[in-house]
N, C-alpha and C positions, 0 to 999 in steps of 0.2 A: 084171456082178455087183458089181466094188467100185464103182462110181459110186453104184448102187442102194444099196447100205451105206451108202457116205459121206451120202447127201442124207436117208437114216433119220437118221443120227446129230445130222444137224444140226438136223434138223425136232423130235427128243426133246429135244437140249440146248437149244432154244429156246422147247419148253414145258415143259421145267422151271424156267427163267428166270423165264419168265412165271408159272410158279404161285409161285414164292420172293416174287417182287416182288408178287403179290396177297394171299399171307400174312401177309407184314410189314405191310402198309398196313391190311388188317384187326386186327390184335394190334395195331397203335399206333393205332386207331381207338378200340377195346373199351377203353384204358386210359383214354386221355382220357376216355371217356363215363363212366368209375365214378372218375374222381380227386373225392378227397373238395373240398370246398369250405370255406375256411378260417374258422374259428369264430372269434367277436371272443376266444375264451381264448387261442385259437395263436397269434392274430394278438397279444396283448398280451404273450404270452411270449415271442414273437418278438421284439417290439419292447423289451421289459423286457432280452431278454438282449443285443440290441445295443450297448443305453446301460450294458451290465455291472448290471442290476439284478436283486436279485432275490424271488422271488414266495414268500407265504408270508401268515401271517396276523401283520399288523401294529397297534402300538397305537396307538391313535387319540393326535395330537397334542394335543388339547384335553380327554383324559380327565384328570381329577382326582380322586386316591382319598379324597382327604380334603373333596372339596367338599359343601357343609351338604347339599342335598338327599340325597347317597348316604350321608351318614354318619344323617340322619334316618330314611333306610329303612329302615337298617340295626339302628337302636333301634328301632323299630317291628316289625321281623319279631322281634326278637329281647323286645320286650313282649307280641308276640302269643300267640309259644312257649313265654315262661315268663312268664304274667301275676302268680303270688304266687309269689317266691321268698326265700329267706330264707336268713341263715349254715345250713352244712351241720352244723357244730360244735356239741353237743350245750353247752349252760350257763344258769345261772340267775340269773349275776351280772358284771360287768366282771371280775373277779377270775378266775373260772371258763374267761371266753372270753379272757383273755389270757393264761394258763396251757395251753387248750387248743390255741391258736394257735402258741403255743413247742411245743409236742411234733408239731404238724403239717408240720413242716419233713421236707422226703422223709418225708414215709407218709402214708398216706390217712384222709382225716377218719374211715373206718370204722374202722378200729383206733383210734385217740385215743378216737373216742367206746366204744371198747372199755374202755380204759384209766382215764379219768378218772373214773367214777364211784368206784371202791374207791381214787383216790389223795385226792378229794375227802370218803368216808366219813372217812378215817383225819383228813385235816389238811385241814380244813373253812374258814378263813382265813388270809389272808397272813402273819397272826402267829403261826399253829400251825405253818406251813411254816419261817417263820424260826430256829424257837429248833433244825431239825435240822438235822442234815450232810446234804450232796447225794448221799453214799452209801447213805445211810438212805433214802431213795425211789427207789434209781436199779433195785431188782427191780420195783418197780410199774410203772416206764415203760420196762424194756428193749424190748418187742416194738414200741416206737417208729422205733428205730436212733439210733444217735447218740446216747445213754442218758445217757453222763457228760457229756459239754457242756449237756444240756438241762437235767439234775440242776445243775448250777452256776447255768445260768441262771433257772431256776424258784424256786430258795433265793436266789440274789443280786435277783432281783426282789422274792423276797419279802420278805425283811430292805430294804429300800429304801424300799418302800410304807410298813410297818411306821414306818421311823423318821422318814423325809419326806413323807408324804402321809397321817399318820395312820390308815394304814391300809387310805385309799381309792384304788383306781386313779385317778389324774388322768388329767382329759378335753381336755390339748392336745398338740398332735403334739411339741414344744419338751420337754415334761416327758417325756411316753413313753420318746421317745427316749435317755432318761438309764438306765432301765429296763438290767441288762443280758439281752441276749437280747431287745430288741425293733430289730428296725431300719422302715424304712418301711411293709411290709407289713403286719409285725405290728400296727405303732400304725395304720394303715388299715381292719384289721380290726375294730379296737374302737372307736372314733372310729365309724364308720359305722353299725356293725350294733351296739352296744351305743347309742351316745349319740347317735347319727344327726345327727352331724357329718361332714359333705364337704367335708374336708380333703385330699383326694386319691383317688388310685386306686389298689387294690388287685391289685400285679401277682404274679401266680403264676404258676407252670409254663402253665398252661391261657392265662389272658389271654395273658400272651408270645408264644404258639404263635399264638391266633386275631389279635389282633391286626396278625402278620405275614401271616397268610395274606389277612387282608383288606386289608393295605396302609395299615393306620392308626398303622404306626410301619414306617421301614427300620431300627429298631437290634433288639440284644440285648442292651441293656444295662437291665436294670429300672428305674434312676432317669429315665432318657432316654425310656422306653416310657411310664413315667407321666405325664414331663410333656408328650409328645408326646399321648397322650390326653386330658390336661387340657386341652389348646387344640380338640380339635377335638369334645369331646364336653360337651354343657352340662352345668355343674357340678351342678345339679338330678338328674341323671343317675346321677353320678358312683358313688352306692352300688349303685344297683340294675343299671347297666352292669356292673359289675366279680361280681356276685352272678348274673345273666343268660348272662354269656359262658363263667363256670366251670361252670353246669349246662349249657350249650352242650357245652362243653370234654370233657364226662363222659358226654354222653348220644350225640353226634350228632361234633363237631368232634373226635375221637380222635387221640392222634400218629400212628398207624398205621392206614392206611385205615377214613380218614376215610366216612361215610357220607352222602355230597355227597348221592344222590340221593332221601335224606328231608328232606336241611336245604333251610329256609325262604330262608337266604341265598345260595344256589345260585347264582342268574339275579344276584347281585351280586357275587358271589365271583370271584376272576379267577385264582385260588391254582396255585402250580407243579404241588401235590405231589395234585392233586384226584382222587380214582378215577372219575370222571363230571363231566361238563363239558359245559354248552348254550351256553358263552359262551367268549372267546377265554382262554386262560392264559396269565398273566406271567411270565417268567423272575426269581427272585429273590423271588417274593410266597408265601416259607415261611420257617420259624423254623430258623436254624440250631442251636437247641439246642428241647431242647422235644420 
């Protein structure tokens, strides 16, 4: 009886052997047959992460944000979008719009254009403004902000006109600028949209902002933005670009989500701070103020 035992025991333990070692070889059969088969993306990130590289969406070395074709498209979407555009600033005379232009400084053409009518009722030319104190108009343009320095600057403009230019706004950037309370923008504004002279570019909060998002300036600095604009945008341009970008700026290009996916300049835009996006984004291509 134990031999009978012993020669069971052996004859089990050697078909259990044999089914271990036919299970394994089947289970390492069935893996091989389903291992996946390497894709040239694994196979490139494999090889990317070799050479320590790594994988992402890169700019193109030969892009150029300022090159004439892309800055062309860019006046083009933006002629198609706002084909008549005109100052937003409600006036009837260089006088009016550079008055208007002084109380525009933080706050919205919609208030100014609230305001100047009843400051224009009362003191209708630059020589009626002159003979007051700046506190004598400073309740008619408070809802402006900034009330007393505008009040300074509105009467020191006006007594200026008044005793050096006869009483007419002068039409060069060199005279403006003697104005007080006008610095570049201001005399840009009137220069362009009064006497359609393009003497420059008219940088406001809005340009500022668009302009960085499209990569047509790396500064924040407004003298720098404008003449970074001046070189890449033809001077023919010059009023209706800066007139174009700020109804951009107001309708569509907002500080605050932005609405990419109605703008015309979308598919050229390459902007950080984009809410929708069909093309790659730049790191750095928004306005640090603005």
């Amino acid at each position: 009886m134990r031999k009978v035992r012993q020669r069971l025991n052996v004859e089990m333990s050697g078909k259990l052997l044999n089914f271990c070692y036919h299970f394994r070889h089947m289970t390492t059969a069935k893996n091989a047959a389903v291992k996946k088969v390497p894709t040239k993306k694994s196979l490139a990130a494999k090889a990317a992460s070799k050479n320590g590289a790594k994988l992402g969406p890169k700019r193109a070395s030969s892009y150029d944000p300022v090159a004439p074709e892309r800055v062309a498209a860019i006046l083009a979407a933006l002629r198609k979008q706002y084909p008549d555009v005109r100052c937003a600033l409600h006036h009837q005379n260089a006088w009016q719009l550079l008055v208007a232009t002084i109380l525009s400084a933080q706050c919205t053409d919609v208030r100014v254009n609230m305001v100047t009518p009843e400051l224009f009722r009362q003191y209708p030319t630059p020589a009626a403004l002159a003979k007051v104190e700046p506190e004598t108009i400073e309740p008619l343009i408070m809802t402006t902000g900034f009330f007393r320095n505008k009040a300074k600057s509105i009467v020191g403009a006006a007594r200026k006109v008044t005793e050096e230019f006869n009483g007419e706004v002068p039409h060069t950037m060199a005279e403006l600028l003697t104005l007080p309370g006008v610095a570049r923008k201001t005399a840009n504004v009137v220069l362009g949209s009064w006497f359609k002279i393009a003497d420059g570019v008219v940088v406001d909060t809005h340009v500022h902002r668009i302009s960085r998002r499209l990569e047509l300036t790396g500064s924040d600095d407004p003298k720098q933005i404008e003449q970074d604009l001046m070189k890449v945008v033809p001077q023919k341009e010059w009023i209706d670009f800066a007139h174009r970008v700020i109804h951009h700026g107001r309708a569509l290009c907002v500080a605050r989500g932005p609405k990419c996916a109605e703008c015309p300049l979308e598919g050229l835009c390459h902007a950080e701070d984009k809410t929708w996006s069909t093309v790659e984004q730049h790191k750095g291509a928004r306005a640090v103020k603005g």
